[in-house]
N, C-alpha and C positions, 0 to 999 in steps of 0.2 A: 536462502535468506535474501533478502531485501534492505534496501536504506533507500529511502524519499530524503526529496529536498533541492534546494537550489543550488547549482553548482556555482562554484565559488572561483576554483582555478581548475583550466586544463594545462599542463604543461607540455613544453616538446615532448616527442619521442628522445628516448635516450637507447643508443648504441651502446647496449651495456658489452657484448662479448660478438664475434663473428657468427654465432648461431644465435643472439638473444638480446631481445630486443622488450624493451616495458615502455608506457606511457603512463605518467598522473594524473587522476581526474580529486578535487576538494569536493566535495558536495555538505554543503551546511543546512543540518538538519531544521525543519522547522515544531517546534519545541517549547517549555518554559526557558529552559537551558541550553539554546544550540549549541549542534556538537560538531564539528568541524572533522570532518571524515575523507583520509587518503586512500583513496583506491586505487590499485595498478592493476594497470591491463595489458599482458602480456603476448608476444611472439602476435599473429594473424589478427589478433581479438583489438590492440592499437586501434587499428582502422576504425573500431566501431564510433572514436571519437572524431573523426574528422567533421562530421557534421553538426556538432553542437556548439555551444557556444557558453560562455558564463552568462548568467541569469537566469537559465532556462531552468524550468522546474523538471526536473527526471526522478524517473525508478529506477536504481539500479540492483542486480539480480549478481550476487558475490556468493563466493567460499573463501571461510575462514582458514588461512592454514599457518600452520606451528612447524618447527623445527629445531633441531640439539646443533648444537657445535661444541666442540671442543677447542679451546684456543691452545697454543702452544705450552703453557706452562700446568696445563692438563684442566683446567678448570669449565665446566659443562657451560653453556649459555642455553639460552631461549629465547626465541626471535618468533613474532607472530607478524602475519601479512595476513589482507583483505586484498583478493583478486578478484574484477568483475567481470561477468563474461556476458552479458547483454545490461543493454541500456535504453531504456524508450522514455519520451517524451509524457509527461501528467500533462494532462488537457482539464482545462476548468470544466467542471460539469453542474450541471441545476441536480440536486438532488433526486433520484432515482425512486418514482412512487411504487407501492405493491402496486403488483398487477390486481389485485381485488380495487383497489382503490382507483384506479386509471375506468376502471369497467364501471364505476359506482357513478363516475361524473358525466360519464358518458350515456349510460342509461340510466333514466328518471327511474324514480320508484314509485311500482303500483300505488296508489293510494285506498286506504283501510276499506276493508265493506262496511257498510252502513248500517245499523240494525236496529230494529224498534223496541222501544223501552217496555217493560211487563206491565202489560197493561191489566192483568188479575193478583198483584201481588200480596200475599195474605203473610201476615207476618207469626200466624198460629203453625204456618207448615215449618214439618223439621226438614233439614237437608242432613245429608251425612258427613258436613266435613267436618274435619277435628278443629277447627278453630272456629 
Protein backbone atom coordinates (compact mmCIF):
# COMPACT_ATOMS: atom_id res chain seq x y z
CA UNK A 1 0.00 0.00 0.00
CA UNK A 2 0.79 3.53 -0.56
CA UNK A 3 -0.03 7.25 1.18
CA UNK A 4 0.92 10.48 -0.97
CA UNK A 5 1.20 13.71 0.25
CA UNK A 6 3.22 16.40 2.06
CA UNK A 7 4.99 15.72 4.95
CA UNK A 8 4.01 17.59 7.70
CA UNK A 9 6.40 16.38 10.76
CA UNK A 10 9.40 14.26 10.99
CA UNK A 11 10.26 13.53 14.44
CA UNK A 12 13.53 12.43 16.28
CA UNK A 13 14.47 9.00 16.47
CA UNK A 14 13.35 7.56 19.68
CA UNK A 15 15.48 4.85 21.60
CA UNK A 16 12.54 2.95 22.42
CA UNK A 17 14.41 -0.41 24.07
CA UNK A 18 18.44 -1.61 23.65
CA UNK A 19 17.45 -3.59 20.42
CA UNK A 20 14.70 -1.03 19.01
CA UNK A 21 14.66 1.83 17.85
CA UNK A 22 11.37 3.75 15.58
CA UNK A 23 11.12 7.22 13.87
CA UNK A 24 7.84 9.39 13.09
CA UNK A 25 7.16 10.74 9.82
CA UNK A 26 3.07 13.08 9.62
CA UNK A 27 2.40 13.06 5.94
CA UNK A 28 -0.89 15.15 5.22
CA UNK A 29 -2.80 13.83 2.54
CA UNK A 30 -3.75 16.07 -0.31
CA UNK A 31 -7.66 15.44 -0.53
CA UNK A 32 -11.21 17.28 -0.12
CA UNK A 33 -10.67 16.13 3.62
CA UNK A 34 -6.76 16.01 4.52
CA UNK A 35 -6.00 13.32 6.59
CA UNK A 36 -3.05 13.65 8.79
CA UNK A 37 -1.12 10.26 8.77
CA UNK A 38 1.64 8.82 11.33
CA UNK A 39 4.02 6.58 10.08
CA UNK A 40 6.81 4.68 11.94
CA UNK A 41 9.78 3.66 10.65
CA UNK A 42 11.52 1.22 12.47
CA UNK A 43 15.13 -0.44 13.54
CA UNK A 44 17.69 0.12 9.94
CA UNK A 45 14.45 1.65 7.85
CA UNK A 46 14.95 5.24 10.35
CA UNK A 47 17.70 6.17 8.22
CA UNK A 48 15.51 6.42 5.22
CA UNK A 49 14.29 9.71 6.74
CA UNK A 50 17.37 11.62 7.28
CA UNK A 51 17.11 13.18 3.98
CA UNK A 52 13.86 14.83 3.86
CA UNK A 53 12.54 17.41 5.19
CA UNK A 54 8.72 18.90 5.97
CA UNK A 55 7.15 20.12 2.82
CA UNK A 56 8.42 17.97 0.49
CA UNK A 57 5.86 15.99 -1.38
CA UNK A 58 6.46 12.05 -0.86
CA UNK A 59 5.16 8.49 -1.68
CA UNK A 60 5.30 6.42 0.92
CA UNK A 61 5.12 2.54 0.58
CA UNK A 62 3.63 1.03 4.27
CA UNK A 63 2.12 -2.31 5.86
CA UNK A 64 -0.64 -2.09 7.98
CA UNK A 65 -0.16 -4.07 11.07
CA UNK A 66 -2.60 -5.09 14.10
CA UNK A 67 -1.97 -6.74 17.33
CA UNK A 68 -3.98 -8.35 20.84
CA UNK A 69 -2.89 -7.64 24.08
CA UNK A 70 -4.16 -8.63 27.10
CA UNK A 71 -3.87 -6.15 30.02
CA UNK A 72 -3.69 -7.40 33.32
CA UNK A 73 -7.14 -7.57 34.50
CA UNK A 74 -7.62 -9.97 31.43
CA UNK A 75 -9.34 -7.69 29.22
CA UNK A 76 -8.18 -8.13 25.06
CA UNK A 77 -7.11 -4.67 23.42
CA UNK A 78 -6.36 -3.87 19.69
CA UNK A 79 -3.62 -1.79 18.76
CA UNK A 80 -3.07 -1.07 14.84
CA UNK A 81 0.30 0.56 13.40
CA UNK A 82 1.33 1.83 9.83
CA UNK A 83 4.96 1.04 9.28
CA UNK A 84 6.78 2.53 6.29
CA UNK A 85 9.54 0.88 4.72
CA UNK A 86 10.53 3.12 1.48
CA UNK A 87 9.92 6.66 0.80
CA UNK A 88 10.77 8.58 -2.39
CA UNK A 89 10.38 12.06 -3.45
CA UNK A 90 6.74 12.97 -6.10
CA UNK A 91 8.29 15.18 -8.76
CA UNK A 92 5.89 17.69 -10.51
CA UNK A 93 5.32 16.29 -13.90
CA UNK A 94 3.54 17.74 -17.24
CA UNK A 95 0.99 15.14 -17.95
CA UNK A 96 2.24 11.95 -19.78
CA UNK A 97 0.72 11.88 -23.53
CA UNK A 98 -0.11 8.35 -25.43
CA UNK A 99 2.58 7.24 -27.27
CA UNK A 100 -0.07 7.29 -30.44
CA UNK A 101 -0.57 10.80 -29.74
CA UNK A 102 3.38 12.01 -29.27
CA UNK A 103 3.82 10.04 -32.98
CA UNK A 104 0.58 12.09 -34.36
CA UNK A 105 2.38 15.67 -33.67
CA UNK A 106 5.14 14.50 -34.76
CA UNK A 107 4.33 13.10 -38.09
CA UNK A 108 2.04 15.11 -40.31
CA UNK A 109 -0.86 13.34 -41.87
CA UNK A 110 -0.91 12.21 -45.48
CA UNK A 111 -3.31 14.30 -46.92
CA UNK A 112 -6.74 12.61 -48.80
CA UNK A 113 -6.37 11.49 -52.59
CA UNK A 114 -8.05 13.54 -54.84
CA UNK A 115 -10.75 12.26 -57.10
CA UNK A 116 -12.82 13.31 -60.05
CA UNK A 117 -16.53 13.72 -59.61
CA UNK A 118 -18.83 11.19 -62.11
CA UNK A 119 -18.89 12.75 -64.85
CA UNK A 120 -21.84 10.23 -66.49
CA UNK A 121 -24.12 10.18 -63.62
CA UNK A 122 -27.60 8.80 -64.73
CA UNK A 123 -29.99 8.75 -61.98
CA UNK A 124 -32.23 5.74 -63.83
CA UNK A 125 -29.18 3.26 -62.76
CA UNK A 126 -29.92 1.00 -59.65
CA UNK A 127 -27.16 0.51 -57.27
CA UNK A 128 -27.50 -2.38 -54.74
CA UNK A 129 -27.30 -0.76 -51.41
CA UNK A 130 -30.16 -1.11 -48.91
CA UNK A 131 -30.53 2.56 -48.25
Amino acid sequence: MEVSGRIKVINPEQQVSASFRKRELVVTTDEQYPQHIMIEFTQDKCDLLNNYRPGEEVKVSINLRGREWVNPQGETKYFNSIQGWRIERVQAEAPAQPQYAQQAQQTPMPAAPAFEPAANFNEEEHDDLPF
